[in-house]
C-alpha positions as CSV (number, residue, x, y, z in Angstrom):
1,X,0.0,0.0,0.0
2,X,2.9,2.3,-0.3
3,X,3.8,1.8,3.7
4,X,7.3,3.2,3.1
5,X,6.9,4.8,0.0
6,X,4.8,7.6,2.2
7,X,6.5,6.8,5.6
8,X,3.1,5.4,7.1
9,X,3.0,3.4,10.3
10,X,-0.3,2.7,12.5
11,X,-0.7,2.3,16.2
12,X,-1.9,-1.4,15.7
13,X,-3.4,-4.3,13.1
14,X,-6.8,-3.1,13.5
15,X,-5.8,0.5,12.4
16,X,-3.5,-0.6,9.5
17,X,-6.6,-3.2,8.5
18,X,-9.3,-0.2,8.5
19,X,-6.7,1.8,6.4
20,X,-6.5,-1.1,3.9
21,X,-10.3,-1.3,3.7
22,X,-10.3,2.9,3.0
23,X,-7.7,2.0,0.4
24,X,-9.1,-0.3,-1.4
25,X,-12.6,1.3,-1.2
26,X,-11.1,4.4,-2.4
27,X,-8.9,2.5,-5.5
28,X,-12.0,0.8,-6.9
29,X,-14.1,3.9,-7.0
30,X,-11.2,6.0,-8.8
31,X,-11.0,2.7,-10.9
32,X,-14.3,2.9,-12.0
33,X,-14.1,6.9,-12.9
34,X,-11.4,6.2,-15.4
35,X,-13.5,3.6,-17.1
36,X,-15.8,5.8,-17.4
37,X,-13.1,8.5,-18.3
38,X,-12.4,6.1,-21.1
39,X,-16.0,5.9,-22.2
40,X,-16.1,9.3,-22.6
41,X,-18.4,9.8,-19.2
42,X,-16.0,11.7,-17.1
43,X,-13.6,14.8,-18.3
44,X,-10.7,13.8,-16.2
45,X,-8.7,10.9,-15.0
46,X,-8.2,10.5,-11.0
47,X,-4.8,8.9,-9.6
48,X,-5.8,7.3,-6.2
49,X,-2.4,6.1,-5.6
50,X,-1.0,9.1,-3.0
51,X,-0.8,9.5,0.4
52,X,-4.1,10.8,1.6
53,X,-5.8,7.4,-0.4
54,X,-5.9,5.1,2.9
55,X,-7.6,8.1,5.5
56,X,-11.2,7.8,6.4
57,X,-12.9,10.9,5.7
58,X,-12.4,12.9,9.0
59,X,-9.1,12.0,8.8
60,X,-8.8,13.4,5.3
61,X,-10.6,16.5,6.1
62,X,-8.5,17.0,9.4
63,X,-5.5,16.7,7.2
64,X,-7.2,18.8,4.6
65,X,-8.0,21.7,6.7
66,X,-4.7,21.7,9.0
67,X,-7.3,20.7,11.8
């Protein structure tokens, strides 16, 4: 998942398995915009595949808004 690639660690299993599950949720909804990107459905692409792709959405707007 890109552990040392974006210097992640987690307090525990459970944490790193609820980040997988965000991960993977997130991956095969950007997935499914690019196909339908390539169907000509969607006017951009998204990349998924950064370091704000395994947060849970409080997390991601606690990060987004420096909170």
């Amino acid at each position: 998942m890109g552990l040392e690639l974006h210097s992640k660690s987690y307090a525990d299993e459970d944490e790193e398995h609820g980040h997988m599950l965000t991960f993977l949720a997130n991956q095969q909804k950007a997935s499914q915009h690019n196909r339908a990107f390539a169907r000509g459905e969607a006017s951009f692409l998204l990349d998924a595949w950064n370091h704000l792709a395994d947060l849970p959405l409080p997390e991601y707007r606690s990060k987004l808004h420096g909170c």
